[in-house]
DRENLUMDREN-12113 format. One record per residue (C-alpha): y, z, x; residue number from 1. Coordinates in steps of 0.25 Angstrom, whole numbers. Example, Ala and Ser with C-alpha at 12.3 -4.5 7.8 and 13.67 -1.06 7.14 Angstrom:
// DRENLUMDREN-12113
pt north = -18; up = 31; east = 49; pos = 1 .
pt north = -4; up = 29; east = 55; pos = 2 .
//
This chain:
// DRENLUMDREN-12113
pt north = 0; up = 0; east = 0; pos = 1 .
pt north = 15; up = -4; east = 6; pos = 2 .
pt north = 27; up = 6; east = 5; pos = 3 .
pt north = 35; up = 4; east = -6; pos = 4 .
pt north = 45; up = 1; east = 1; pos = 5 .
pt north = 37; up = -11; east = 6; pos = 6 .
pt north = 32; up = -16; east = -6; pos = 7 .
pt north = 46; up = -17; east = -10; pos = 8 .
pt north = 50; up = -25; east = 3; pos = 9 .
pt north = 38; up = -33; east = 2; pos = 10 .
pt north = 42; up = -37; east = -14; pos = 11 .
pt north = 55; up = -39; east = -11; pos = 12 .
pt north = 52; up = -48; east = 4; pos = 13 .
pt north = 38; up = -54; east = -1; pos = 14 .
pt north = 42; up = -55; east = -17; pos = 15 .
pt north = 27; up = -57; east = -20; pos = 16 .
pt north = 25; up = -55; east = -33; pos = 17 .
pt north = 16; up = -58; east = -47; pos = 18 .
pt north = 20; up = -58; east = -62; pos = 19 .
pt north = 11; up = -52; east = -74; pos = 20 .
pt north = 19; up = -52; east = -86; pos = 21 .
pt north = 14; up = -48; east = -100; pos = 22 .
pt north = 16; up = -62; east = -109; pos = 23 .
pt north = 9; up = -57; east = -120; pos = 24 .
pt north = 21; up = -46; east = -123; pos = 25 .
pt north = 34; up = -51; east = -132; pos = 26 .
pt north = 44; up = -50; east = -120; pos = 27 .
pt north = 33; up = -54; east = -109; pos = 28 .
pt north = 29; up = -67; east = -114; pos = 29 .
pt north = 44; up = -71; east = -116; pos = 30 .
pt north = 49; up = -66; east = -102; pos = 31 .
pt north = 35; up = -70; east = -94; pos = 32 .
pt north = 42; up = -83; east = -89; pos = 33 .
pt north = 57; up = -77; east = -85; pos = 34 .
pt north = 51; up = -64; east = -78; pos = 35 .
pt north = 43; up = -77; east = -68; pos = 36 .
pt north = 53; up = -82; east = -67; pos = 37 .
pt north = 63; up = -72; east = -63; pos = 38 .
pt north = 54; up = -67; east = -53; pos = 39 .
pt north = 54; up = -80; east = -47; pos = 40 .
pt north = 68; up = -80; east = -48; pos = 41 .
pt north = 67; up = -68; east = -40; pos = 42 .
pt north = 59; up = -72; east = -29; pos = 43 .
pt north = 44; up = -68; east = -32; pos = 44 .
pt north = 35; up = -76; east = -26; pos = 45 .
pt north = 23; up = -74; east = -38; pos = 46 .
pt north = 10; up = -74; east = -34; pos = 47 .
pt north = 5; up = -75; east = -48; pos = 48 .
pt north = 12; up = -72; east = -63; pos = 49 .
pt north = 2; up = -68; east = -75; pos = 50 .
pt north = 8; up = -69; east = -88; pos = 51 .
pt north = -1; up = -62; east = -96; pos = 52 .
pt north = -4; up = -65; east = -111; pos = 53 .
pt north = -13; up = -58; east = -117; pos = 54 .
pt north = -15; up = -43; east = -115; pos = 55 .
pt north = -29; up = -43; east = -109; pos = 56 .
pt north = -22; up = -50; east = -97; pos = 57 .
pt north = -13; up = -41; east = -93; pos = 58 .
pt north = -22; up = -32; east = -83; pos = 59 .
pt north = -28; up = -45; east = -77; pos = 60 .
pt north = -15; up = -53; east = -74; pos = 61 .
pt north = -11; up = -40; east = -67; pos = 62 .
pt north = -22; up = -39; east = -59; pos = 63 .
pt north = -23; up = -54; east = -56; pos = 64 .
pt north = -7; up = -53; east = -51; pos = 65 .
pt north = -10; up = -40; east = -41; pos = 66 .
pt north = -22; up = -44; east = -37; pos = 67 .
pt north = -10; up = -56; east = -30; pos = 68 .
pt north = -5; up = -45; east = -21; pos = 69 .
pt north = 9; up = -47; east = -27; pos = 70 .
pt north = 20; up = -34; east = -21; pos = 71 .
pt north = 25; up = -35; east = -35; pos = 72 .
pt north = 19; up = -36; east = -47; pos = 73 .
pt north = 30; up = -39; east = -58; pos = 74 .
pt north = 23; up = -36; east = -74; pos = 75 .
pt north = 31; up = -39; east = -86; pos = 76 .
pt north = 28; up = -34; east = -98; pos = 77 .
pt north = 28; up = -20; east = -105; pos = 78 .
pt north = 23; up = -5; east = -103; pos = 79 .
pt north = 9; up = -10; east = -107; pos = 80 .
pt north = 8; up = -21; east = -97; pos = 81 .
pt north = 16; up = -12; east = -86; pos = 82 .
pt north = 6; up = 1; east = -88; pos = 83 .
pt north = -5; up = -11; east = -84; pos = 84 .
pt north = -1; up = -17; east = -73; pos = 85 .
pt north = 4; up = -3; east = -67; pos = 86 .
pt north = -12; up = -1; east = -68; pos = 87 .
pt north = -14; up = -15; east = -60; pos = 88 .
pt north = -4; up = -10; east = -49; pos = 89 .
pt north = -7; up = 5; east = -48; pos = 90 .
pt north = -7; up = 9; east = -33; pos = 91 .
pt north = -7; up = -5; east = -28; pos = 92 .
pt north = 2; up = -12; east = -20; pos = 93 .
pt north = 10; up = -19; east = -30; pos = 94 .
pt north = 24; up = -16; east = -36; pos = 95 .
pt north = 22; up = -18; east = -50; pos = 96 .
pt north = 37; up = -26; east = -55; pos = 97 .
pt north = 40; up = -23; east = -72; pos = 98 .
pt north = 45; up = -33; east = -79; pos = 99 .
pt north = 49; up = -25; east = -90; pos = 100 .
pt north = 45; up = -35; east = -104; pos = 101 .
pt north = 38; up = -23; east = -113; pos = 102 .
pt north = 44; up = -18; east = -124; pos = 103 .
pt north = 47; up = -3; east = -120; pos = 104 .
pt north = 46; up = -4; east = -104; pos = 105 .
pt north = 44; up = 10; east = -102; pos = 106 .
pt north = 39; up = 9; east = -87; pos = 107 .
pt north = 50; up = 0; east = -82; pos = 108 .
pt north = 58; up = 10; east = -89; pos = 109 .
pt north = 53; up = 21; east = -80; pos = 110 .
pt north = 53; up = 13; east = -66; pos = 111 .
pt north = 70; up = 8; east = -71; pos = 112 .
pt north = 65; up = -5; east = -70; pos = 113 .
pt north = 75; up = -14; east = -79; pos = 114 .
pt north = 68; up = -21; east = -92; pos = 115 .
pt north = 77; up = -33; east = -93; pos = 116 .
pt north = 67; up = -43; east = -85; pos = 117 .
pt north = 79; up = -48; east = -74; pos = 118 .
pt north = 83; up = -35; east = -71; pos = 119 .
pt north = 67; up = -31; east = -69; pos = 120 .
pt north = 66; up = -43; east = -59; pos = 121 .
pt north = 77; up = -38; east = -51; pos = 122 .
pt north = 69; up = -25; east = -48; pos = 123 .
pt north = 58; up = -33; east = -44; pos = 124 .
pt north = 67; up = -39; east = -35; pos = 125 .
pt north = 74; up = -27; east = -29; pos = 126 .
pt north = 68; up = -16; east = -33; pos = 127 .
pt north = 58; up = -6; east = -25; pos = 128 .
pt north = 42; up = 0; east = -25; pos = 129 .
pt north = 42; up = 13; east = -32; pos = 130 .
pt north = 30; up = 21; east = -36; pos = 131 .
pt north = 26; up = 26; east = -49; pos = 132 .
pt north = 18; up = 34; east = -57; pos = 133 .
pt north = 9; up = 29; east = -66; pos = 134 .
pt north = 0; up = 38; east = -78; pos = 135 .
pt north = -14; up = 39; east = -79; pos = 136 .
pt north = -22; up = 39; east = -92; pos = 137 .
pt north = -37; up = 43; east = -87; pos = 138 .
pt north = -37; up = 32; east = -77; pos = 139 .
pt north = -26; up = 21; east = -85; pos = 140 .
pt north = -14; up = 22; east = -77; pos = 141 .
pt north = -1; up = 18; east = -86; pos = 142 .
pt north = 13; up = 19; east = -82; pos = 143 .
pt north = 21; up = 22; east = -94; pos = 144 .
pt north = 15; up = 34; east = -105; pos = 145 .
pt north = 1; up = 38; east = -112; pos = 146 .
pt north = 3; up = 39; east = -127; pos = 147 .
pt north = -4; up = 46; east = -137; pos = 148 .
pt north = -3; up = 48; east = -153; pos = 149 .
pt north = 5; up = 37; east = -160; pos = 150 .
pt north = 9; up = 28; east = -150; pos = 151 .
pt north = -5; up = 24; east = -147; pos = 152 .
pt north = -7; up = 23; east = -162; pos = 153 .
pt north = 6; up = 13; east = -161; pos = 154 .
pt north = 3; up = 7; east = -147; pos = 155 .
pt north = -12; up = 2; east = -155; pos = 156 .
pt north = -5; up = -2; east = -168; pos = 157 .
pt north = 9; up = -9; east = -165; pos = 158 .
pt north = 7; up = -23; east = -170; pos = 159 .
pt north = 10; up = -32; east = -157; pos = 160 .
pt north = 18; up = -41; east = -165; pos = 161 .
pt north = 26; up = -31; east = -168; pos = 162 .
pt north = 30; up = -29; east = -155; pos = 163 .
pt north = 32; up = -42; east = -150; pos = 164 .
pt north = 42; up = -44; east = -163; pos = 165 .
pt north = 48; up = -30; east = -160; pos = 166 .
pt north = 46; up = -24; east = -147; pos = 167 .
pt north = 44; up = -9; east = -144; pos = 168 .
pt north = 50; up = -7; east = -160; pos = 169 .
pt north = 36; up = -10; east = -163; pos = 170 .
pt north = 30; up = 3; east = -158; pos = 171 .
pt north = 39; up = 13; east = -168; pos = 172 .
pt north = 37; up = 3; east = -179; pos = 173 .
pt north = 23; up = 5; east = -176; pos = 174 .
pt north = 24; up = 20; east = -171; pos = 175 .
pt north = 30; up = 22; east = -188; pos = 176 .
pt north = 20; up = 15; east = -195; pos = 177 .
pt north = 10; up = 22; east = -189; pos = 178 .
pt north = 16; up = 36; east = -189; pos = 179 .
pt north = 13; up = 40; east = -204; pos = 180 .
pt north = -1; up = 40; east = -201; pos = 181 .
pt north = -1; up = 47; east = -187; pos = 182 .
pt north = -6; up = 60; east = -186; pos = 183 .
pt north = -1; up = 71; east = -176; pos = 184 .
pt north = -10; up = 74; east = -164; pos = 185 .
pt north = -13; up = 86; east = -155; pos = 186 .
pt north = -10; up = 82; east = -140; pos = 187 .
pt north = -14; up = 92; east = -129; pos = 188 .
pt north = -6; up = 91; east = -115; pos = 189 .
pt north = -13; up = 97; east = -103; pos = 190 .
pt north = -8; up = 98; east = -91; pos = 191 .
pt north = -4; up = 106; east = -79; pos = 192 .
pt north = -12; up = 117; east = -84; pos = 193 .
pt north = -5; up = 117; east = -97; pos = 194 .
pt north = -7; up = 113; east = -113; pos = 195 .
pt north = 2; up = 107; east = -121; pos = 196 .
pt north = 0; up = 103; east = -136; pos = 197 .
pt north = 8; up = 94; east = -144; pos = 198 .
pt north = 6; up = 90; east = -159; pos = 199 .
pt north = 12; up = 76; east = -160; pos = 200 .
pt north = 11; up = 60; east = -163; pos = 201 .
pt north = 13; up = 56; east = -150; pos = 202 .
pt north = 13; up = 60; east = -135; pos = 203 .
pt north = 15; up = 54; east = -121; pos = 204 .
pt north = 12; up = 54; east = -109; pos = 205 .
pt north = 22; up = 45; east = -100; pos = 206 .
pt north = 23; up = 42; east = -85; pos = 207 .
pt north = 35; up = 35; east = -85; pos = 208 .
pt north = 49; up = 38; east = -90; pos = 209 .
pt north = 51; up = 30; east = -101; pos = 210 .
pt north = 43; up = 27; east = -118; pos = 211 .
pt north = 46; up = 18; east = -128; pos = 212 .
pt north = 57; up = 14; east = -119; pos = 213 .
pt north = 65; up = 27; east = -119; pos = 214 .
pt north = 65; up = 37; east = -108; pos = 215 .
pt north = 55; up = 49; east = -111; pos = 216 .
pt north = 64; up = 58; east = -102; pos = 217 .
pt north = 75; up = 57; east = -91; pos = 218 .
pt north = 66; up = 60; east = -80; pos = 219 .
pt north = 52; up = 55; east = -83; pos = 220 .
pt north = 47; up = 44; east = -76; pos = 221 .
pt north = 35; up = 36; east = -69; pos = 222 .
pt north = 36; up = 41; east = -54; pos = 223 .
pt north = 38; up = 58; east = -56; pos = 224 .
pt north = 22; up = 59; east = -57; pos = 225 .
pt north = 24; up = 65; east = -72; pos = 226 .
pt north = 18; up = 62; east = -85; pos = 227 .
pt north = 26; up = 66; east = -96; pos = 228 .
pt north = 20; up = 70; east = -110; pos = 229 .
pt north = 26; up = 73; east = -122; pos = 230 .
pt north = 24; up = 71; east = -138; pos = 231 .
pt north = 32; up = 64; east = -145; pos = 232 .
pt north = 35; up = 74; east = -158; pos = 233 .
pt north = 28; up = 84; east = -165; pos = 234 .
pt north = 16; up = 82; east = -176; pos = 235 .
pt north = 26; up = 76; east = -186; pos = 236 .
pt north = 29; up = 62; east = -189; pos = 237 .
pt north = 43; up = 65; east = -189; pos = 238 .
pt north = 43; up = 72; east = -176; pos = 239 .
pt north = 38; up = 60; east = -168; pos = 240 .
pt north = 48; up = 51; east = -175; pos = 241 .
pt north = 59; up = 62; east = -171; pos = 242 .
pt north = 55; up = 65; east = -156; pos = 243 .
pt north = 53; up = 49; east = -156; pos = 244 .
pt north = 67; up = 47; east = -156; pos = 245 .
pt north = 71; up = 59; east = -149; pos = 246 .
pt north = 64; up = 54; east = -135; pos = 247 .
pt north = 69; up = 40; east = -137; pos = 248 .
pt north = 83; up = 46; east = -139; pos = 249 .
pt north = 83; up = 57; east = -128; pos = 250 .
pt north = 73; up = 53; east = -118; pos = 251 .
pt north = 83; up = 49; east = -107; pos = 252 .
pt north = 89; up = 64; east = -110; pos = 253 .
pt north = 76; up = 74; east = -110; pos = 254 .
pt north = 67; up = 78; east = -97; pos = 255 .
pt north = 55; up = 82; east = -93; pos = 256 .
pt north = 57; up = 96; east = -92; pos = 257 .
pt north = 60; up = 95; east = -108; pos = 258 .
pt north = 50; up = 96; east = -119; pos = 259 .
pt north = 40; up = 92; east = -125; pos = 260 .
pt north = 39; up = 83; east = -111; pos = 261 .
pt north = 27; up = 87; east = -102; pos = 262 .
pt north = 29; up = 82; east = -87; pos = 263 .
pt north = 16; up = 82; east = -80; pos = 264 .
pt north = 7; up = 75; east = -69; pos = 265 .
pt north = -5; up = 75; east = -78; pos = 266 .
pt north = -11; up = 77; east = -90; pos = 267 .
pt north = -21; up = 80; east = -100; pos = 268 .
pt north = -18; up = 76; east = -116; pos = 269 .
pt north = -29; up = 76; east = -127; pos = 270 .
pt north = -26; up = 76; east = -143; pos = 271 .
pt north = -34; up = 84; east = -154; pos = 272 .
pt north = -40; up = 70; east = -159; pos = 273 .
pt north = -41; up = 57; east = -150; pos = 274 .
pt north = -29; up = 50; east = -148; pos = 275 .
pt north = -24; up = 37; east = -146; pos = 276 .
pt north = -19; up = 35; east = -130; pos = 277 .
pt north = -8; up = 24; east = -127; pos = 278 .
pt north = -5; up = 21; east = -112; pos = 279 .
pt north = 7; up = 14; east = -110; pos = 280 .
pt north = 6; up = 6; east = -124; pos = 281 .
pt north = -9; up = 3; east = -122; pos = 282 .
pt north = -20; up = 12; east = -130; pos = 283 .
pt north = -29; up = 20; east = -121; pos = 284 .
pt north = -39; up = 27; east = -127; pos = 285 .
pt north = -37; up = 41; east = -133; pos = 286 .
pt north = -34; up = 56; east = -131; pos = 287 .
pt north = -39; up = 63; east = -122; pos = 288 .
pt north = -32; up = 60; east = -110; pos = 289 .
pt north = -29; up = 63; east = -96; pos = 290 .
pt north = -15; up = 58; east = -89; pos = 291 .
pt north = -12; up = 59; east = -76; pos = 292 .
pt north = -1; up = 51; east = -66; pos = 293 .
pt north = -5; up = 41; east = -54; pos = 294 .
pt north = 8; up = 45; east = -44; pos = 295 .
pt north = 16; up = 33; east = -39; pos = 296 .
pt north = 4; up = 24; east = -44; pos = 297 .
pt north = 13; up = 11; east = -46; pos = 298 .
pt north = 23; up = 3; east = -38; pos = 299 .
pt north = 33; up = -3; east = -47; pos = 300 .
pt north = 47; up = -11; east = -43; pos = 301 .
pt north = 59; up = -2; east = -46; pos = 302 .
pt north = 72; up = -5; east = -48; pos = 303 .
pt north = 80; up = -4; east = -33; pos = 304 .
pt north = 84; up = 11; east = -30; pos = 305 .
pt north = 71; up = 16; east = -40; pos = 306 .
pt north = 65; up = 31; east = -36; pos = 307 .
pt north = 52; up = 31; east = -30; pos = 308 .
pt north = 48; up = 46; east = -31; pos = 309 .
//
């Protein structure tokens, strides 16, 4: 493995580089042929470019473009497609570049890279290696948040048409439909010697800094070696709607050090029934599990200037 610091130099002497962008998403398709080309435009010398459309795919076309030795790696597409190339580069030697073209890009969020694709580009182009941290379910690594109760419910249920017609609106259209019918669960947290117990719709586990596009806290993000885990509301429907719009209004305010937050290295959570598990957007079996945090597991391109802990 080279230094960081080399890696960076040799991106930015060598500009080797391959293109996987997700064509089967609404923004991906559409901006498959201007993120080329703008990479071109930038100096990359591309070894290969997969534009991937159909879902199956994805995993493969990553792996067939790493296996080209590339320095970067740039991947378009959103948290889904993100969380699995982050898998495909763990602990190699490859700086993974975000094309940010999902519809909440909470991970590019975290690491400040900018979501308007031009902007993107430029870090590519000048930006620096850092490490980050990545999560792990079991043995899935993921970059962004394990979630369980209803958003797994709506991650299984939200019509794709619907998000393709309206972006990440789908996900609360959906979340609503399906919320009279929810029932309440029972979440046990242990960790660091310690229980906790919440009644509740909904909790989350995140690595990075940032869900549904909205800061979780001020200083939560994906290199501090911390999980976060928190409910979202009590055991009432009206709850979860309330403390809904309180995160996305005061995330950027609260701290860790705040309730109902939980900042830990590792984790043990389990529910008084089997409950759907959602990593990163993508169902993953059901409670119990165990998650823990792979340190400094990834190398990503940061904006020039970026923090490397």
């Amino acid at each position: 493995m080279r230094t960081k610091q080399q890696l960076s130099a040799d991106i930015h002497g060598e500009r080797r580089a391959a293109l996987v962008v997700n064509a089967h998403s609404r923004r991906g398709g559409r901006l498959y042929a201007d993120a080329r080309s703008r990479l071109l435009a930038a100096g990359f010398r591309l070894l290969g470019d997969f534009p991937v459309h159909r879902p199956g795919e994805l995993e493969a076309s990553l792996t067939a473009a790493a296996a080209l030795s590339p320095d970067l790696l740039a991947v378009g597409g959103g948290d889904g497609t993100i969380s699995t190339a982050a898998r495909v580069l763990a602990h190699r030697d490859i700086a993974l570049g975000l094309l940010p073209l999902g519809t909440t890009n909470n991970f590019a969020r975290t690491v400040g890279v900018p979501l308007d694709l031009g902007e993107a580009v430029d870090t590519l182009t000048h930006g620096t290696v850092v490490d980050v941290d990545l999560g792990l379910v079991g043995d899935l690594l993921f970059t962004n948040h394990v979630g369980v109760g209803l958003s797994a419910d709506v991650m299984i249920k939200a019509p794709r048409r619907l998000k393709r017609v309206v972006g990440r609106l789908a996900y609360p259209m959906t979340a609503l439909a399906l919320l009279a019918r929810h029932r309440p669960l029972r979440a046990r947290v242990r960790a660091g010697g310690r229980q906790h117990e919440f009644r509740t719709h909904q909790l989350y586990v995140a690595n990075g800094g940032f869900h549904a596009g909205r800061p979780i806290t001020e200083d939560a993000d994906a290199d501090d070696r911390l999980l976060v885990a928190y409910p979202v509301g009590g055991a009432s429907r009206r709850g979860l709607l309330r403390e809904t719009a309180r995160n996305a209004a005061t995330g950027h305010r609260r701290t860790l050090r705040e309730e109902p937050f939980l900042a830990v290295g590792e984790l043990w959570l389990e529910t008084d029934r089997p409950t759907r598990v959602e990593v990163d957007g993508e169902p993953c079996g059901r409670t119990p599990v165990r998650i823990g945090v792979d340190p400094n597991a990834l190398r990503i391109m940061a904006p020039p200037g970026t923090v490397d802990r």
